[in-house]
C-alpha positions as a printed Julia matrix, in Angstrom:
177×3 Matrix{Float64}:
   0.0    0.0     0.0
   1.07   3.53   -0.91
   2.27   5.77    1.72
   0.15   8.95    1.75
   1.87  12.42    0.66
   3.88  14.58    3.37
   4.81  18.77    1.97
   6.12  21.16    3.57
   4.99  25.17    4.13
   8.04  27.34    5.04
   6.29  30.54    6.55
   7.11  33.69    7.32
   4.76  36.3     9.54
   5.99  39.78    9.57
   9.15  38.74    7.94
  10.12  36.49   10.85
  10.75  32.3     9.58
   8.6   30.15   11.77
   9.23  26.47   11.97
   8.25  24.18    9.47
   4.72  23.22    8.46
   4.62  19.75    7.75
   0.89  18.1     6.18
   0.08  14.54    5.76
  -2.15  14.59    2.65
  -4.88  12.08    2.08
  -4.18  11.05   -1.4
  -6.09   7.64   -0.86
  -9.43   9.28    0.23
  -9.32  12.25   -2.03
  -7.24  11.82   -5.06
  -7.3   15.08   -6.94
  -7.63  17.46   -4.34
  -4.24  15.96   -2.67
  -2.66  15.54   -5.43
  -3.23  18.96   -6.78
  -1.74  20.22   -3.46
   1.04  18.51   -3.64
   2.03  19.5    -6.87
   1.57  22.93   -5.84
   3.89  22.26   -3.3
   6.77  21.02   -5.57
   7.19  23.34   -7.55
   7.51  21.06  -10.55
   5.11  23.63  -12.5
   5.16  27.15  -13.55
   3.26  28.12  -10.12
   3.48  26.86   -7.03
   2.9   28.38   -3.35
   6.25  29.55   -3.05
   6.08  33.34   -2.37
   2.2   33.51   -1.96
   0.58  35.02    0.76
  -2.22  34.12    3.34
  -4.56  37.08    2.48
  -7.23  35.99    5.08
  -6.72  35.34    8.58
  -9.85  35.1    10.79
  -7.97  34.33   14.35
  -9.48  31.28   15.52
 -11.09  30.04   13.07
  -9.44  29.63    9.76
  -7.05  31.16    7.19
  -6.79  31.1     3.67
  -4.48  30.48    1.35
  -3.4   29.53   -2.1
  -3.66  32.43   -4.32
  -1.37  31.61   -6.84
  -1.65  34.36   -9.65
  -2.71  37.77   -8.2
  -1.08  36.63   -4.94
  -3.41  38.21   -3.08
  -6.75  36.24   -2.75
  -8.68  37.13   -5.88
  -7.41  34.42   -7.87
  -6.08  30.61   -8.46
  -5.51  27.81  -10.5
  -4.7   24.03  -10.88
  -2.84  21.61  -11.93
  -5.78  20.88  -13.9
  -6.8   24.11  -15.14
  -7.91  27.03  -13.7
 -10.64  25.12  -11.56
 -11.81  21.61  -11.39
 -14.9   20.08  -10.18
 -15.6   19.7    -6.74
 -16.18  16.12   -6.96
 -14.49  14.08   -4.4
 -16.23  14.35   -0.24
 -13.78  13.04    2.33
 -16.74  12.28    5.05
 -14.15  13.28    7.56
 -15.45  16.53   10.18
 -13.29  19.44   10.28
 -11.06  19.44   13.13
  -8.38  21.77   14.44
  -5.33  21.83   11.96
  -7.48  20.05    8.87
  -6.43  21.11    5.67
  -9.7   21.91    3.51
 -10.85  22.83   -0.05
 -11.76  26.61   -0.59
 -14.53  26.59   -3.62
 -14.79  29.29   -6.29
 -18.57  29.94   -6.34
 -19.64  32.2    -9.16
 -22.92  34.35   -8.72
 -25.96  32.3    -7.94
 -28.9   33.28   -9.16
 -31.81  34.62   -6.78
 -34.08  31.49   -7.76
 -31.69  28.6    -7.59
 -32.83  25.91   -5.76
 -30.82  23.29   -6.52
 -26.94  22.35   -5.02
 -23.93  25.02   -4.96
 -21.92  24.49   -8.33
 -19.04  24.7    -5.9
 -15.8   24.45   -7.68
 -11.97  23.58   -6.6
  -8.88  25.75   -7.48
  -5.5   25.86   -5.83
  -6.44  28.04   -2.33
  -7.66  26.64    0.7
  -7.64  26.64    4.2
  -6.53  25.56    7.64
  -8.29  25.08   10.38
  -7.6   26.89   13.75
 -10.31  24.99   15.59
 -13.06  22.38   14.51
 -15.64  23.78   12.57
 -18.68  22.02   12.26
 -19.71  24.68    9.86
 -17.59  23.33    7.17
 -18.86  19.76    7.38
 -20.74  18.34    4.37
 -19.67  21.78    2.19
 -15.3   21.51    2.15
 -13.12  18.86    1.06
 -10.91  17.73    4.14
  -7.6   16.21    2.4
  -4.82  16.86    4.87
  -3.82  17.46    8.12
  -0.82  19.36    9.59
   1.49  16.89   11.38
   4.3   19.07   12.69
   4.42  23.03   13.06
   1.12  23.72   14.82
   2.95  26.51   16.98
   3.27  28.54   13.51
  -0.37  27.24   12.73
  -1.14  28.91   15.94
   0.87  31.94   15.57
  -0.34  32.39   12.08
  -3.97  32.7    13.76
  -2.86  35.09   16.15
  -1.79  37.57   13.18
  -5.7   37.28   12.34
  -8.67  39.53   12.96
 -12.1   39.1    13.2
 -12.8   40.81   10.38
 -10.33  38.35    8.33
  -7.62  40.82    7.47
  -4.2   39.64    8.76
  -2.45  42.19   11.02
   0.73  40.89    9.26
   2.02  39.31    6.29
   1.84  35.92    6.34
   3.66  34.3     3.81
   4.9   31.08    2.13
   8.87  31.42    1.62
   9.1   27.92    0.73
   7.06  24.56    0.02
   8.49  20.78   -1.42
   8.02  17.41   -0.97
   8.92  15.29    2.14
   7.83  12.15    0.88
């Protein structure tokens, strides 16, 4: 059996290196979402997450990142494209330090009635503490193994209204195994 994924985020808040981020991806339980990640992470393509920047920070509850062509959380893309379909559902709850998808949803209509067409790109998030809110709508596909202190201190450079009170930023990112 296949050993699951393990990348690495080498952040910086305010300028200052934090330890290592380490995430266990769960390539056997969602395929495409983890594996898009972890290409990401590489580097092996003309964008990765080297040098973007967490452009949403709600302390205690999540941040976001990913924004790989503006840099600064208006766009994305993929491996795949610039989006892919949301297609894969992990079943597992969002707990503190999950890894989950962040959807592109274009304008809905007033009358729609029926599901989201929620999309996948290249940002996500990470979660600060469970969030039952989450369940059933984002894609859980990894989990950060080592470097929760940064996790942590990356919430503390949060607000409540979401906008970080300093630049958190991805120096690095690669492949552990």
């Amino acid at each position: 059996m296949a050993v699951n994924p393990r990348v690495f985020l080498d952040i910086t808040i305010g300028g200052i290196q934090q330890d290592r981020v380490e995430i266990d991806l769960y390539r056997d339980e969602v395929p495409l979402v983890a594996e898009n990640f972890r290409i990401l992470c590489t580097k092996d393509r003309p964008v990765s997450f080297k040098d973007s920047i967490f452009p949403y920070i709600i302390r205690d509850l999540v941040c976001q990142g990913g924004n790989l062509k503006e840099r600064d959380g208006t766009r994305f893309g993929t491996i795949y494209g610039d989006k892919f379909p949301d297609v894969e559902m992990s079943g597992r709850r969002h707990r503190p330090f999950d890894l989950i998808t962040a959807h592109a949803v274009p304008k809905i209509p007033r009358k729609h009635t029926g599901p989201y067409p929620y999309t996948c790109g290249s940002q996500f998030f990470i979660c600060f503490k469970a969030a039952p809110i989450f369940d059933d709508q984002h894609v859980v596909f990894g989990t950060v193994a080592t470097g929760r202190k940064t996790v942590l201190n990356m919430s503390a450079a949060g607000s409540c209204s979401g906008i970080p009170t300093q630049v958190v930023k991805v120096v690095d990112c690669g492949q552990i195994w």
